[in-house]
TORKOL-4160 file (C-alpha; in steps of 0.2 Angstrom, whole numbers, padded with zeros to 4 digits, m for minus):
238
<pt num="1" X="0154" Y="m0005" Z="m0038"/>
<pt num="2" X="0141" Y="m0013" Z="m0048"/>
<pt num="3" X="0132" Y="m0005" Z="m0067"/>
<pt num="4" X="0127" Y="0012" Z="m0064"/>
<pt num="5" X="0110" Y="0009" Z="m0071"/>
<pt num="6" X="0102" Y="m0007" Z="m0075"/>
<pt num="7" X="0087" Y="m0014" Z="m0081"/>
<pt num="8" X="0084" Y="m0030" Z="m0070"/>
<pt num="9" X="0065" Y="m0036" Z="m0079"/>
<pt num="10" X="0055" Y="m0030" Z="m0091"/>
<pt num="11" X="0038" Y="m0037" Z="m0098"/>
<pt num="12" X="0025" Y="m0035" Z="m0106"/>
<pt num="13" X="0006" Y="m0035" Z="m0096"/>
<pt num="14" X="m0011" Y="m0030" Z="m0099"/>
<pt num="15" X="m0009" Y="m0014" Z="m0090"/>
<pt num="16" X="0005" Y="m0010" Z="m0102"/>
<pt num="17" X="0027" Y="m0012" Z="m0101"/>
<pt num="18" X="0031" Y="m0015" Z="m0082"/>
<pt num="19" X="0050" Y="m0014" Z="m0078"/>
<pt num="20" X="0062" Y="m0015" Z="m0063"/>
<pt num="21" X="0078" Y="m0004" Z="m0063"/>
<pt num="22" X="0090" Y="m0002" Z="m0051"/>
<pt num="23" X="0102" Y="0014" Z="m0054"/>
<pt num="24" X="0114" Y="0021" Z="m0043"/>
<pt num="25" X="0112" Y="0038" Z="m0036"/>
<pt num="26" X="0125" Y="0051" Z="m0038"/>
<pt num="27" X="0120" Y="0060" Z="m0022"/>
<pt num="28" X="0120" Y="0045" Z="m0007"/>
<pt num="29" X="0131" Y="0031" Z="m0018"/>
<pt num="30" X="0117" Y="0021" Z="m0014"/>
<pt num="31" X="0109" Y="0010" Z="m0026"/>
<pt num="32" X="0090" Y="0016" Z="m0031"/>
<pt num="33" X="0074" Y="0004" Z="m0038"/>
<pt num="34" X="0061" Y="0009" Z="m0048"/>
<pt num="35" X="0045" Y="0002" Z="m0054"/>
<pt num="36" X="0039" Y="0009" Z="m0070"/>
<pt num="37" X="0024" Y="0005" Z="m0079"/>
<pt num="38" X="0026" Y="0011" Z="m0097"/>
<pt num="39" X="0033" Y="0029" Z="m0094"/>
<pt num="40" X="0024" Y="0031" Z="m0077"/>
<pt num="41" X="0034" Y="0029" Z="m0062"/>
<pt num="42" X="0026" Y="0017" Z="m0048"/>
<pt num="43" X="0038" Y="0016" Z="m0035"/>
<pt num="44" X="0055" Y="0019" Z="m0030"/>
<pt num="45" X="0066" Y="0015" Z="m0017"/>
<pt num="46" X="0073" Y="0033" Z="m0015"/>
<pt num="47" X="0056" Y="0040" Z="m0008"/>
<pt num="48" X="0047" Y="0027" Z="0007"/>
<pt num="49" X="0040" Y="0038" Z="0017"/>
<pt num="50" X="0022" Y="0039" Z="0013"/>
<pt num="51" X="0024" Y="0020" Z="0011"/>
<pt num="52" X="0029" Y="0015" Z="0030"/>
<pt num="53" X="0019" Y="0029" Z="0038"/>
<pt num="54" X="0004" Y="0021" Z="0029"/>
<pt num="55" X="0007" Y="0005" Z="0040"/>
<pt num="56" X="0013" Y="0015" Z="0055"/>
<pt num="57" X="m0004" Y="0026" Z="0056"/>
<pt num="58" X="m0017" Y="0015" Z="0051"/>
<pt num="59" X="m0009" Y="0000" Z="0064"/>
<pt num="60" X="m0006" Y="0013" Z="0076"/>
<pt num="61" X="m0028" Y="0016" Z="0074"/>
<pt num="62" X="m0029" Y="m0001" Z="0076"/>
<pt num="63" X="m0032" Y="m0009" Z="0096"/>
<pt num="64" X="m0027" Y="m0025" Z="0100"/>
<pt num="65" X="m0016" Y="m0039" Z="0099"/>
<pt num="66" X="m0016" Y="m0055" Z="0086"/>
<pt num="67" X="m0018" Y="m0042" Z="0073"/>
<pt num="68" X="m0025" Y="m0050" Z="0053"/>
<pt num="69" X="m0017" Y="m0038" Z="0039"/>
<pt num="70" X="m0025" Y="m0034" Z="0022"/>
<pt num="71" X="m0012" Y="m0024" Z="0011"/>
<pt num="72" X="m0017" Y="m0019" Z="m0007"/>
<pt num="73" X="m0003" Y="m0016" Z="m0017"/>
<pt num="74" X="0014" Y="m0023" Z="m0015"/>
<pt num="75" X="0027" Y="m0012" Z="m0024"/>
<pt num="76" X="0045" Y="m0014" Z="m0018"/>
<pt num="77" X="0036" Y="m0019" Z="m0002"/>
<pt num="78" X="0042" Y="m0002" Z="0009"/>
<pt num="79" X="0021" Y="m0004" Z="0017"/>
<pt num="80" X="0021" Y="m0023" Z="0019"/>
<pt num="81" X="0039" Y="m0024" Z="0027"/>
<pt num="82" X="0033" Y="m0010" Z="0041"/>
<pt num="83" X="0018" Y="m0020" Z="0043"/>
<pt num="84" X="0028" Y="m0034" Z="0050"/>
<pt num="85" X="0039" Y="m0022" Z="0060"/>
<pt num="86" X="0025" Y="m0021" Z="0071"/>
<pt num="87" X="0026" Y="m0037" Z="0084"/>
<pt num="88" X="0005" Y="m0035" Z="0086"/>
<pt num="89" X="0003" Y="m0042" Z="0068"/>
<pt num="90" X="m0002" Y="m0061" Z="0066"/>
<pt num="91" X="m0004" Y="m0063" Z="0048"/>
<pt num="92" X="0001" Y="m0052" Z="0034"/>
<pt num="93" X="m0009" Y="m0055" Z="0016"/>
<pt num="94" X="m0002" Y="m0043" Z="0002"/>
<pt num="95" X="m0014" Y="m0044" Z="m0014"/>
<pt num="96" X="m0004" Y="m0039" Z="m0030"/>
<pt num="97" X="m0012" Y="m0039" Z="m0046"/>
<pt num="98" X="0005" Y="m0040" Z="m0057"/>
<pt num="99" X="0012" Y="m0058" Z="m0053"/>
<pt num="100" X="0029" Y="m0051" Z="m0062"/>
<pt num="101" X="0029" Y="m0039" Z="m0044"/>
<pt num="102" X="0028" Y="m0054" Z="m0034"/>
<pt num="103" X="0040" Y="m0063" Z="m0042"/>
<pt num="104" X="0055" Y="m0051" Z="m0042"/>
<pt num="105" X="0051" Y="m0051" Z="m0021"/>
<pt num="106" X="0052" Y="m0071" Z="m0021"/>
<pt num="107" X="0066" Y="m0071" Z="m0034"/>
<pt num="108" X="0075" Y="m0057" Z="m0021"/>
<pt num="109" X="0078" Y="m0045" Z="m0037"/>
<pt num="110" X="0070" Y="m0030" Z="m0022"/>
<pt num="111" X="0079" Y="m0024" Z="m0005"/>
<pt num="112" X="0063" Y="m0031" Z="0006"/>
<pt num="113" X="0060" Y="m0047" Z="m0006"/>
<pt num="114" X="0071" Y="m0060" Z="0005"/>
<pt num="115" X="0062" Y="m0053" Z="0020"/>
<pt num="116" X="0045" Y="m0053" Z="0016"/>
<pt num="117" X="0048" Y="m0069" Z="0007"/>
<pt num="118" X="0055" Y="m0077" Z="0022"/>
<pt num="119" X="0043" Y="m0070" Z="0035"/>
<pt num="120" X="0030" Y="m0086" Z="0040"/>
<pt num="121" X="0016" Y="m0073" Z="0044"/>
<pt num="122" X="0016" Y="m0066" Z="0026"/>
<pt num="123" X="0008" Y="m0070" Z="0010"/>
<pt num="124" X="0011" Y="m0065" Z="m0006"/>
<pt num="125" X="m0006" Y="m0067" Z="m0017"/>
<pt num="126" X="m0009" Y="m0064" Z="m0033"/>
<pt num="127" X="m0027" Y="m0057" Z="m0038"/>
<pt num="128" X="m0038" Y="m0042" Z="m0039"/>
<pt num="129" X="m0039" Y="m0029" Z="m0025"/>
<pt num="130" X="m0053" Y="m0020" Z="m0031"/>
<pt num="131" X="m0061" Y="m0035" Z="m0037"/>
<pt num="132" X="m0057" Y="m0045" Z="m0019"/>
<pt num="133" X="m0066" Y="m0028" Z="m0009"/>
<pt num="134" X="m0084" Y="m0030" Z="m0021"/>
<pt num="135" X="m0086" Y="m0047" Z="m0014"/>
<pt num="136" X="m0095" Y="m0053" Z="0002"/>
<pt num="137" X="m0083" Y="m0055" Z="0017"/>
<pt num="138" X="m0075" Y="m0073" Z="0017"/>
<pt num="139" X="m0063" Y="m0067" Z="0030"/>
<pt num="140" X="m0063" Y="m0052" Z="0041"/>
<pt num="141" X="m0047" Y="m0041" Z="0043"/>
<pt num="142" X="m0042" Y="m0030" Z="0058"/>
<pt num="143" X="m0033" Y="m0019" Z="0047"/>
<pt num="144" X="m0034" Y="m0015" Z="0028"/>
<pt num="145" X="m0020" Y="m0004" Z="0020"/>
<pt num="146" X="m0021" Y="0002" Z="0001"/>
<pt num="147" X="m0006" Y="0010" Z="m0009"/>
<pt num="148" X="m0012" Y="0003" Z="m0029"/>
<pt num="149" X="m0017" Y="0021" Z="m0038"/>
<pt num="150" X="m0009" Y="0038" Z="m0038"/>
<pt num="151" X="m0023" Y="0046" Z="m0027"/>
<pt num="152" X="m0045" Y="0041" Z="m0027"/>
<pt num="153" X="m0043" Y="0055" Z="m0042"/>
<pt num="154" X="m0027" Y="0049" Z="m0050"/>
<pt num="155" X="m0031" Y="0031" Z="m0053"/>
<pt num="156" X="m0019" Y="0018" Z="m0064"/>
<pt num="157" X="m0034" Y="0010" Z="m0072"/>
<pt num="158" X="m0052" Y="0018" Z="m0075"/>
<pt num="159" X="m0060" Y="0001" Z="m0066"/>
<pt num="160" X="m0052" Y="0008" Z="m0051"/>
<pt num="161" X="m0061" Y="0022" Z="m0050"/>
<pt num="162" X="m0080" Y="0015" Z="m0042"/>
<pt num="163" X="m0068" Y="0007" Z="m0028"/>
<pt num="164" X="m0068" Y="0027" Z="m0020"/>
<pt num="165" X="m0086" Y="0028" Z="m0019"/>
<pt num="166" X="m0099" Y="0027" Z="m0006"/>
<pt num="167" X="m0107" Y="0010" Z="m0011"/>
<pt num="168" X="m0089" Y="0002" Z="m0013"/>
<pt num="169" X="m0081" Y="0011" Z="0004"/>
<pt num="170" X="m0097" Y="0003" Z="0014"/>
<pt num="171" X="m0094" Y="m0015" Z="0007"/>
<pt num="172" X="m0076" Y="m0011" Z="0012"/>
<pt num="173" X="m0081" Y="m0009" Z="0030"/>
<pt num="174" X="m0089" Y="m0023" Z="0030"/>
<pt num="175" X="m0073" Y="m0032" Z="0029"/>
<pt num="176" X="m0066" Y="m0026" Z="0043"/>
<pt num="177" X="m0067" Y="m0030" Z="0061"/>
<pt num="178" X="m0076" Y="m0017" Z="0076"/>
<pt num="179" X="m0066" Y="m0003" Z="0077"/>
<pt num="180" X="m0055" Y="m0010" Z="0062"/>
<pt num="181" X="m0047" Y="0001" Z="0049"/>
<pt num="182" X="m0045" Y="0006" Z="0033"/>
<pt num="183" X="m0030" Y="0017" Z="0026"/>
<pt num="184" X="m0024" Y="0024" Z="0011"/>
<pt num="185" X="m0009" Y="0033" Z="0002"/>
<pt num="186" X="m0014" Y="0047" Z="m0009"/>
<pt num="187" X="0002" Y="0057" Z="m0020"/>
<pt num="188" X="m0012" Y="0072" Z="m0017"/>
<pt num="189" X="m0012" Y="0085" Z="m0007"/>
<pt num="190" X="m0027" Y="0080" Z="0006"/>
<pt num="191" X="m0045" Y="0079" Z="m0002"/>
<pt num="192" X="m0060" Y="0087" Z="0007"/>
<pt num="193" X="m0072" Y="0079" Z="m0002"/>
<pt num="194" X="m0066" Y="0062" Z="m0001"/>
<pt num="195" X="m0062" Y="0061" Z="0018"/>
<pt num="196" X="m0081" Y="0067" Z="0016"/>
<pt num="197" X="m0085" Y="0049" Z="0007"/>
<pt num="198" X="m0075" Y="0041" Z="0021"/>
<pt num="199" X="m0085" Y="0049" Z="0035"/>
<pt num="200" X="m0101" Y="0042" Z="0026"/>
<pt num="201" X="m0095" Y="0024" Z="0025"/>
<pt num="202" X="m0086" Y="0023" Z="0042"/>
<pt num="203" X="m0086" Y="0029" Z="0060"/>
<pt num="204" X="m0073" Y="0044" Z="0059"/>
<pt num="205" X="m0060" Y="0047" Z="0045"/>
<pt num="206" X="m0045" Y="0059" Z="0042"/>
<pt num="207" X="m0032" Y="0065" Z="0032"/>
<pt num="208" X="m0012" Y="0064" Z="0037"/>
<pt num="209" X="0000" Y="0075" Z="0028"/>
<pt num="210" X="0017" Y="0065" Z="0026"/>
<pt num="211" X="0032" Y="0077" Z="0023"/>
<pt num="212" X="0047" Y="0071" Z="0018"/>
<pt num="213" X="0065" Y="0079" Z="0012"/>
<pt num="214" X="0066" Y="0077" Z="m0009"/>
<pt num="215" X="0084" Y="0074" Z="m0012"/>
<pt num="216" X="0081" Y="0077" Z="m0031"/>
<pt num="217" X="0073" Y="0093" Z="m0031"/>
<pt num="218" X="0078" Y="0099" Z="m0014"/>
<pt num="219" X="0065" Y="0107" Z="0003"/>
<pt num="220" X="0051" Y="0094" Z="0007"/>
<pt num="221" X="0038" Y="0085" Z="m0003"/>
<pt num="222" X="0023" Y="0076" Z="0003"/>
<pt num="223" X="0011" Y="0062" Z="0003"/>
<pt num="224" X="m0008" Y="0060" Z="0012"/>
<pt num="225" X="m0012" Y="0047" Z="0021"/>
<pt num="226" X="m0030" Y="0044" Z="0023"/>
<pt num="227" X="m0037" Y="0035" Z="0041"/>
<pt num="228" X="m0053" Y="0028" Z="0043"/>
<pt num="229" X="m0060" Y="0017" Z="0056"/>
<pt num="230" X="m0077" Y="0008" Z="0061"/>
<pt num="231" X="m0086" Y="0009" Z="0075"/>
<pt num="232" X="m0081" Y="m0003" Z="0089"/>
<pt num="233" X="m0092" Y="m0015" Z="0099"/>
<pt num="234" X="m0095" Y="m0016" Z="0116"/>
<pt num="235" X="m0088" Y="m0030" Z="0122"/>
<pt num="236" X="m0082" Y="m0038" Z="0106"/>
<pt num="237" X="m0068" Y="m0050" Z="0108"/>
<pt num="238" X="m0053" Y="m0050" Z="0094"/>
């Protein structure tokens, strides 16, 4: 039996202290990692849920074969890893902003990191979501998944927040294949009025409640999982 808790990396970033831990878990003996950034918990392998059934529902929207993935947001990599459980996906990009994330996945310090690492469809970039989604599209994508900030309300950084608007959604659709789709993870219970931004800027859009049991503080707990999708073309090849 390995340490019960221990502090695998911490540094320093412009967003503030981020740190990987790995502890072990009094309840299932199974060995538990976090991602904190400063004293706000990112990530953790005790709760994936929300995480995979953001890949499962948005692919599941998504038609077609030879399939072109754009995650946002790489964590422990619980989304990315789902992603390539699915045999309909041809290429996997996962855009991380903190380069110390992607080098604990290539370094195999995370559960998923050997796989992800050693899958030829996927790619581990560092850059910009947000940044990458106000450009003009260089590259289309049949499917866009986004787990960065806490929910469109609860954003890690104040930049974030013109990305969930109707101007930036739009541009956002414009990346994306007929009858692509966009999919989000929110820690919130399901927003009215931002599924209402996601009808403006695509075709149809709804919210998924994600329940899950909470082996901490016992019953259930639960995630949203926001689907949208553009409008497909007639006779448009993939």
């Amino acid at each position: 039996m390995g340490a019960l808790f221990e502090e695998l990396d911490w540094r320093p970033t412009p967003m503030g202290a981020i740190s990987l831990r790995r502890r072990r878990d009094p309840a299932t003996r199974a060995d538990v990692y976090e991602i904190k950034l400063d004293d706000d918990f990112l990530m953790s392998s005790l709760w994936t849920d929300g995480e995979v059934e953001l890949a499962r529902l948005g692919l599941a929207a998504t038609a077609g074969d030879g399939l072109d993935v754009l995650v946002g947001g790489l964590g422990l990599g619980y989304t990315a890893g789902a992603v390539l459980d699915d045999p309909r996906v041809r290429s996997l990009i996962v855009v991380e902003t903190l380069t110390e994330v992607i080098e604990w996945h290539r370094a195999k310090l995370v559960p998923l990191g050997e796989r992800l690492s050693g899958d030829d469809r996927c790619r581990l970039v560092h850059g910009d979501f947000f940044a990458m989604a106000a450009t003009e599209p260089e590259t289309r994508f049949h499917a866009v998944l986004l787990d960065i900030d806490h929910s469109p309300r609860h954003v890690l950084n104040p930049a974030h927040e013109a990305f969930y608007r109707p101007e930036s959604l739009g541009r956002l659709a414009g990346r994306l294949h007929p009858g692509g789709v966009f999919a989000l993870w929110s820690n919130d219970p399901p927003d009215d009025d931002f599924t209402a931004v996601l009808d403006g800027a695509f075709a149809e859009a709804a919210a998924h409640v994600v329940e899950f049991p909470n082996a901490i503080q016992g019953g259930t707990s639960a995630n949203t999982v926001y689907v949208a999708r553009t409008s497909p073309e007639v006779g448009h090849g993939q």
